[in-house]
N, C-alpha and C positions, 0 to 999 in steps of 0.2 A: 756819223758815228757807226755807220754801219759799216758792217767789212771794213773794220782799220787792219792796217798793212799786216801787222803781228797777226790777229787771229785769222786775216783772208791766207796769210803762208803757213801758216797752222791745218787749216783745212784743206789748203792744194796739196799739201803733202803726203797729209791721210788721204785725201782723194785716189792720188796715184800712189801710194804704197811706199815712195821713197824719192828720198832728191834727182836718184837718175831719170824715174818716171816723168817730172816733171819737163825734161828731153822728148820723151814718146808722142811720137805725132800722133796717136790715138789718145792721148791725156787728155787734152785743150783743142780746141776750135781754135784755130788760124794764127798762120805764119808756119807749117808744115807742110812737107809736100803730100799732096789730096791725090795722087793717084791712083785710080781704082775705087774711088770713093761711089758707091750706087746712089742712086735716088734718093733726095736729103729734101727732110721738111725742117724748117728751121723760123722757131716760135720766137722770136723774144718778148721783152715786156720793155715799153714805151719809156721807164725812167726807173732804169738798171744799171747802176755804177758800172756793173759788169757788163754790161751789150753789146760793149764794142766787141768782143772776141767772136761772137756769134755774127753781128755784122760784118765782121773780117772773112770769117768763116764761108756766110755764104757767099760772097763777092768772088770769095775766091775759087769755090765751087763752079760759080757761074762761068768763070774765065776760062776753069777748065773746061766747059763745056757739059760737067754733070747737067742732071736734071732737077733742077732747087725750085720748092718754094719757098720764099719766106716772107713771114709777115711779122708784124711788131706791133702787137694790142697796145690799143691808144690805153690810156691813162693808167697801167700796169704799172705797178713796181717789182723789184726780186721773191721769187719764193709763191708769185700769186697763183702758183697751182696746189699749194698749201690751204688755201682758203676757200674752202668749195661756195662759200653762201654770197662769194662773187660772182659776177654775171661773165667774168672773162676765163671763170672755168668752162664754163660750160662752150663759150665760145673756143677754146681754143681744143677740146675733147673733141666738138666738131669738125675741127679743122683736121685734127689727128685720123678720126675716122675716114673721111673723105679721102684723104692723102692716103689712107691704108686701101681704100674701095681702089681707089685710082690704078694705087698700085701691085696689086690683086687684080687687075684684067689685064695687066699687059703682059 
């Protein structure tokens, strides 16, 4: 029930501002060409309708040769950084921080 097709194109819409947006390789994660794309951490959640773009996303990061991390917290669903009194907040704020320290020394 979550994200049916109406309100998930309801919200990409608004997301990007308009039907052309929904074109802009900067709108969505993958199937765009990534050129020039820097250093990419890339969070998903473990049983997220939507994951696959973000899995697309970094693969194809990787091919290009960018610098990716990405990880996929076990037992997450969409939206879990909405819910701070999860334990996979705080896991993945750590992850965020690290990947910021990382990428601040280089």
């Amino acid at each position: 029930m979550t994200h049916a097709p109406l309100a998930l194109d309801a919200a990409n819409h608004n997301y990007v501002g308009s039907r052309l947006g929904l074109d802009d390789r900067l709108g969505f994660p993958g199937g765009h060409d990534i050129y020039g794309f820097p250093s990419t951490l890339v969070i998903n959640a473990e049983h997220d309708n939507m994951r696959a773009s973000g899995d697309l996303f970094a693969a194809e990061l990787i091919r290009s040769g960018v610098d990716v991390q990405h990880h996929v917290l076990p037992g997450t669903h969409h939206a879990f950084l909405n819910r701070p009194e999860r334990e996979a907040l705080t896991t993945a704020t750590t992850l965020i921080a690290a990947w910021m320290r990382a990428v601040m020394e280089h």
